[in-house]
N, C-alpha and C positions, 0 to 999 in steps of 0.2 A: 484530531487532537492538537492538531498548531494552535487553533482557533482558541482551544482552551485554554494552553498556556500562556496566550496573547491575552486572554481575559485574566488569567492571576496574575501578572507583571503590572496590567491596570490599576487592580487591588490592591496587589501589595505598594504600587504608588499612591494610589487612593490612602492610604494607610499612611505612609511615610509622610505626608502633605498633611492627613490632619494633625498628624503628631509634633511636627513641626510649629502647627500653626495655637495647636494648645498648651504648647510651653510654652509660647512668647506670651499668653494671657493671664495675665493673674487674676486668680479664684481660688476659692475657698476648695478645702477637702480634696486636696490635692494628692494624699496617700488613696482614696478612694478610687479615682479616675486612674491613675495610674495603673493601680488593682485589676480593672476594668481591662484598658488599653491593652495588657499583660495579657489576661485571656483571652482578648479579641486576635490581639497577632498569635497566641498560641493555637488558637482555633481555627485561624485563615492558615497556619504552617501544618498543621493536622490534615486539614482541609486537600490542601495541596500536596501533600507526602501521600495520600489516599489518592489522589488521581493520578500520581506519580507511577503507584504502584498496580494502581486497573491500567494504563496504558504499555505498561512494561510488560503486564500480563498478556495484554491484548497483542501486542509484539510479538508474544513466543507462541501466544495459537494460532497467528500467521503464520509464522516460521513453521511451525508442524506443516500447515494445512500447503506450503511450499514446498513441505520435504515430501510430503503424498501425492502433490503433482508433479513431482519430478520423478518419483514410480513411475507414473505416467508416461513422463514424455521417455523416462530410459527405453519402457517398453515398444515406443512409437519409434526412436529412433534405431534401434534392434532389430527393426522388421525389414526383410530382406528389401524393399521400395526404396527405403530411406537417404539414401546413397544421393541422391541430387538433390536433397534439401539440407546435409549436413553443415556447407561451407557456402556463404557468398557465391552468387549466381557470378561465374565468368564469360562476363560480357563479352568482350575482345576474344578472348580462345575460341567461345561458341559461336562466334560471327551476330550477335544477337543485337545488331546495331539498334533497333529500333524498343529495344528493352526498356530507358531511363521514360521514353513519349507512354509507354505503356501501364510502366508500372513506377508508382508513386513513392512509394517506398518498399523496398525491398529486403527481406528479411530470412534468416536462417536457423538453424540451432546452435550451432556454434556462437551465431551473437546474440539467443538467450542465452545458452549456457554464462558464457559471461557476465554478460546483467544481470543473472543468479546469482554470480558467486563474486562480485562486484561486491568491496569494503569503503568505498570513498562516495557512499551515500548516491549514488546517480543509477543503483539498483534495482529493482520491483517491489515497492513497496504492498503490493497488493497478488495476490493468486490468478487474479481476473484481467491486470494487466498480461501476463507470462501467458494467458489462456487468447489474450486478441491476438499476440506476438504469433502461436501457433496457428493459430487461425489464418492469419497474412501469410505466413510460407503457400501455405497448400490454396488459397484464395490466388495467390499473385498468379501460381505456376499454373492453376484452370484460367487465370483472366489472361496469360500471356499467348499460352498452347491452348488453344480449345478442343482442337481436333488430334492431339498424337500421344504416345505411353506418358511421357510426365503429365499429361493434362489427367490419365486415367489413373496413375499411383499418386497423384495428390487428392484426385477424389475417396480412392480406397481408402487411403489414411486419413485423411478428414472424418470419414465415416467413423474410421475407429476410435480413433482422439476422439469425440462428441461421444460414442458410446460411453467412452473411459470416465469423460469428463462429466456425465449424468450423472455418474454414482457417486463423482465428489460434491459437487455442488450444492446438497442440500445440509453438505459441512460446513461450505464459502454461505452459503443462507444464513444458518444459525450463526455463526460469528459477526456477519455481519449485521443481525439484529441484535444480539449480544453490544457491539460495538458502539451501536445506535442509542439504547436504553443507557449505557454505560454513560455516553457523552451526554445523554440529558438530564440523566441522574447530576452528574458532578454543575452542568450547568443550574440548573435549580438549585442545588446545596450553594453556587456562591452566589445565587441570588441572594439566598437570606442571609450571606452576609451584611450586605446592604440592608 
């Protein structure tokens, strides 16, 4: 949706520039053009209060489809395993000197929960981010331990997460074909304004 309102800021400059440029001309029938000019920008401000309002929409069946993966993750992190993937991996207490060469990024619930509930826009913008984010906890702790109990309750709970996360996903599907049609829709509607 950036994309798009980078395209109407174009237009409505595109707009302001011919307007500019056919009042310094003088012609004939000047009440006419005007007339004109008046429904053209009332139709590009239509135009764009309409995609204002599919994208705002599309914002809050995110937020649902957030609030149902976060069922989810309560569930995941409720389950008696969960306890070592709650908080940042303690490097130094665990002796796990060799942790940072291992693992690339490291990642917890506590720092989604945060980026969840994050107001200064650096958030999840998407379901499918919050879904790689869970996926890296329980990914790092098999790639770190391959052989001992965290390497086996990050498997168990992977399994279960993936189970949870099949029954949402053909929600994150439709919206995001929804999303798709939406943005091609409003695209082709300002083509003709041109």
């Amino acid at each position: 949706m950036a994309e798009l309102e980078k395209r109407f800021t174009e237009v409505e400059q595109f707009y302001s520039s011919v307007n500019k440029k056919q009042s310094n001309t003088p012609r004939g029938n000047s009440a006419q053009k005007d007339s004109e000019k008046e429904k053209q920008i009332a139709n590009f401000k239509k135009r764009q209060q309409d995609a204002s309002q599919r994208e705002a929409a599309s914002a809050k069946r995110m937020q649902e489809l957030m609030r149902q993966f976060g069922t989810i993750l309560r569930q995941i992190t409720q389950h008696k395993w969960a306890g070592p993937f709650m908080q940042p991996v303690d490097v130094e207490g665990l002796g796990l000197h060799d942790y940072y060469q291992v693992i690339e990024k490291s990642m917890d619930f506590s720092t989604i929960k945060n980026k969840m509930e994050a107001k200064d826009g650096t958030g999840y913008k998407h379901v499918r981010e919050i879904c790689a984010d869970v996926r890296l906890i329980f990914k790092n702790a098999m790639k770190y331990k391959e052989r001992d109990d965290v390497h086996v309750m990050a498997k168990t709970l992977l399994g279960k997460f993936e189970e949870k996360w099949r029954l949402l996903l053909p929600k994150v599907d439709e919206e995001e074909e929804k999303r798709k049609k939406e943005e091609e829709e409003a695209f082709s509607n300002m083509i003709c304004i041109f």
